[in-house]
Phi, psi and omega in degrees: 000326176309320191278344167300311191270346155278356189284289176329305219265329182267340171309137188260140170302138207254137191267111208282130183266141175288177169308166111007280162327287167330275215298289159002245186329325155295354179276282067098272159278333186247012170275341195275316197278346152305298200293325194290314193286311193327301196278013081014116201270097199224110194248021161275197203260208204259000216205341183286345186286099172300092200302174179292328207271018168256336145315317182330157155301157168323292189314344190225036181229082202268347156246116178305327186264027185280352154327297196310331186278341161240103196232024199227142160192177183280114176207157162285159158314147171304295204272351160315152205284323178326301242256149192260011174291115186263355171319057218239330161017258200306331173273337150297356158276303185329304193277347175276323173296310154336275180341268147017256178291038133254328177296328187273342180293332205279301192298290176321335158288325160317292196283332134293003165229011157265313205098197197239117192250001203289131178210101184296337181254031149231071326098271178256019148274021189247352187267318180277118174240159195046053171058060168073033164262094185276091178302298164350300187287328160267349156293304175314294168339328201266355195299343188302323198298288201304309167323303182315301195277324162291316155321329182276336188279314165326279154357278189305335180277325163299003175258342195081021209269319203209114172298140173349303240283314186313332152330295183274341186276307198284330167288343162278305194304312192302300171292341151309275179330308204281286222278337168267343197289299189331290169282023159234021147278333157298315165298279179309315198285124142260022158279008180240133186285151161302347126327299193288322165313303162331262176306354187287312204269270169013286179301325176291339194271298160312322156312325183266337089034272199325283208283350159264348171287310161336293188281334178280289177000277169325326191267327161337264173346317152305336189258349176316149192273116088330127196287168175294335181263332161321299193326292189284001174248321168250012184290343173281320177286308169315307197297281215290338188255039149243342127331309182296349171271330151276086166220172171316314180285263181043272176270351174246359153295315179313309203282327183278345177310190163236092174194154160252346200290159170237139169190162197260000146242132195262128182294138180239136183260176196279002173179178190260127168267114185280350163299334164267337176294320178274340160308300201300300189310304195326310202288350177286310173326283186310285191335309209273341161294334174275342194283291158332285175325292211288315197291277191328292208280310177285274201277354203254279195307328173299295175293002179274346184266000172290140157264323185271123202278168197294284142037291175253016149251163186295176206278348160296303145010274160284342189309291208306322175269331153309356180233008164262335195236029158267340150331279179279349148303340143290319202264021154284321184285310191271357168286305173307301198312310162323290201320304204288342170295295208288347200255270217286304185300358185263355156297297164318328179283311180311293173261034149056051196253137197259335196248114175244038156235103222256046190155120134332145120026252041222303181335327214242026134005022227258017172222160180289335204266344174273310207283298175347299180272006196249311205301003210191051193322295185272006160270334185293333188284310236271316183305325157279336193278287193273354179246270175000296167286346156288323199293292188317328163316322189254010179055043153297132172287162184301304188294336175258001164268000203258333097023260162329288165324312153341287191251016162261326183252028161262285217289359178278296186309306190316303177331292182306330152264001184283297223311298179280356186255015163071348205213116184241113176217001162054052177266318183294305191289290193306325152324308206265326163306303174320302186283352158296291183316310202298326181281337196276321198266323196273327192299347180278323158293340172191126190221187197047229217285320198280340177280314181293335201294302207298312171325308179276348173290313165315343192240301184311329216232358219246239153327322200280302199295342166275344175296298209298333195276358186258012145298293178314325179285302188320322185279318172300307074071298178288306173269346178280329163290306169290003185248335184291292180323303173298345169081007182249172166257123146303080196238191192270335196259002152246147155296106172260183189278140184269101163235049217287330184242044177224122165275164179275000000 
């Protein structure tokens, strides 16, 4: 009887198989939460999905694996052009780490076969020209005459002394006068270095900017419309607060502001933080120092191993040295873009100057004609305001003032760099036509990421690389005159001295 009754006690209870019916219905629901999950935009993680059939009631959830049972649904690949994902992180740290450690392999190879080149005090002997007679620096001095003389003109026309039109002749004669004083000075003085050159005309060319925005401005504010009865109740008050406006602070708040635009109340913020003036120097401080290293230790041994101006090597050659120097020649330019964020904002901070924006995205780009109107707020503003609107003005069509600008500011660049290094070949200006075509003809082939791509291929492959060889000839140029005098050959096997921003 014992054994019976331990026999009854280990049988296990027989496990009821469902129905029909049932196993239909359980079919059933989990075919509806496969199609319901496929068509579903579902951007959570693989295990984040809550199934249908766990709401259910207790009573309709006769299977523990039905999760289990559909794990398929309709989706793209992550990296497929379809798929809407942007999670990209983690791979732009990949290519900044790359980068990195390829860029340090380049430096440590620089530096066991060059040495250590860096020398910050010949820097600033490339600064001093004729035994501390700085011409640069009384070319800058003398630009106040040209301020002065426009201020004064202004004056005379608000007094009525001087007619619009005569007015308007003598602020173009004036501004003629300010854009050649520069340059034939520059041309004739050979004691003033290419530094000084460089910033002398630089500083004339914005200056000549300012001061033409300055006189159009003003006379706009004179051509304002006013109704008749406005005219007779407030023409004495207009008159005394625009006078009041032509003064000296004024007009040298304007100059030193960072705009070329003119207008007579300017936004001001409430007080100066001196804790940003000094971030702001500190970042100047650095750039340019790193910016001198990348010039001494990277681009001076490229050009020490040249005999020839680009001009005259052959085509291999140049392939080899142009594709040694876009590396470091993008991370000059963007090293200048810094320097000029920290530079216009420690201006802006300085003179409680309110409107800083002085530069777009430009990065995040996808056509050239966007990075165009983003890399260069305030020349693009000064270009729109005084050329652009004017063009139109005169029933110029839009696309051929636009046109016009264009090829007004490749031939300003050319300018600004030809000028001081003496040497004019329109490698810059034809650059910048090539990348007209390229915007005009290509943009439509590539757009979103392939458009930012084309971009940065352009600016790595584009302007910059034509700026750097009229540097590379001006060096070559230089020591090959200095080496002739001297009685040496230019070979590889002298070291010359880095005077890359030096003239004879």
């Amino acid at each position: 009887m014992t054994s019976e009754f331990n026999h009854s006690n280990l049988q296990t209870p027989a496990v009821e198989e469902p129905s029909d019916s049932e196993m239909a219905a359980m079919r059933k629901r989990f075919s509806s939460f496969c199609s319901s999950s496929s068509a579903e935009e579902n951007s959570a993680g693989l295990y984040d999905s809550v199934p249908i059939w766990a709401t259910d009631p207790p009573s309709e959830q006769e299977h523990a694996c039905a999760a289990l049972l559909c794990c398929h649904r309709s989706q793209d690949s992550l990296l497929s052009s379809n798929s809407s994902f942007t999670g990209y992180r983690g791979i732009l740290n990949w290519i900044i780490i790359l980068l990195v450690l390829t860029h340090a392999h380049l430096f440590l190879e620089n530096f066991i076969q060059h040495g250590f080149l860096i020398d910050v005090k010949k820097v600033l002997e490339h600064l001093i020209e004729d035994n501390c007679n700085w011409p640069s620096v009384n070319l800058i001095l003398a630009a106040n005459m040209f301020a002065i003389t426009a201020l004064l003109l202004e004056r005379s026309q608000e007094k009525g002394m001087l007619s619009p039109t005569n007015g308007h002749r003598l602020h173009l004669t004036n501004l003629g006068l300010l854009l050649l004083f520069p340059a034939a000075v520059i041309v004739h003085e050979h004691t003033i270095s290419t530094g000084g050159a460089f910033f002398s005309l630089w500083f004339y060319t914005a200056l000549g900017m300012k001061l033409y925005s300055y006189q159009e401005t003003n006379r706009w504010y004179r051509q304002a419309h006013l109704t008749d009865a406005e005219r007779d109740k407030n023409v004495s008050v207009a008159q005394k607060a625009h006078k009041e406006e032509l003064t000296f602070q004024d007009l040298y708040y304007f100059l030193f502001a960072p705009t070329l635009c003119y207008q007579r109340d300017f936004p001001c913020t409430p007080k100066v933080h001196i804790n940003k003036l000094l971030h702001r120097l500190l970042e100047m401080v650095t750039v340019i120092q790193i910016m001198v290293g990348i010039v001494q230790q990277w681009i001076e041994p490229i050009f020490q191993r040249s005999e020839n101006s680009f001009s005259s090597m052959d085509i291999t050659m140049r392939v080899e040295h142009l594709v040694g120097l876009v590396a470091p020649t993008h991370f000059l330019w963007l090293l200048f873009f810094f320097l000029s964020h920290s530079y216009l904002n420690f201006c802006a901070e300085l003179l409680r100057f309110g409107d800083r924006h002085f530069y777009g995205d430009w990065w995040n780009a996808t056509t050239l004609i966007t990075f165009w109107q983003n890399w260069n707020i305030p020349f693009q503003k000064w270009c729109h305001r005084h050329v652009y609107t004017r063009l139109v003005e005169k029933n110029v069509p839009p696309l051929q003032a636009e046109l016009l600008v264009f090829l007004m500011s490749a031939a300003l660049l050319e300018y600004l760099v030809a000028l001081p290094l003496h040497s004019c070949r329109l490698w810059i200006f034809l650059m910048m036509l090539f990348e007209l075509l390229v915007a005009v003809f290509l943009t439509n082939y590539f757009q979103g990421n392939y458009g930012n791509g084309l971009v940065w291929l352009c600016l790595l492959l584009g302007p910059l690389l034509a700026v750097i060889t009229y540097f590379h000839d001006h060096y070559i140029s230089f020591h090959r005159h200095h080496y002739q005098s001297s009685s040496l050959p230019l070979t590889s096997d002298h070291r010359l001295p880095s005077a890359v921003f030096q003239t004879h």
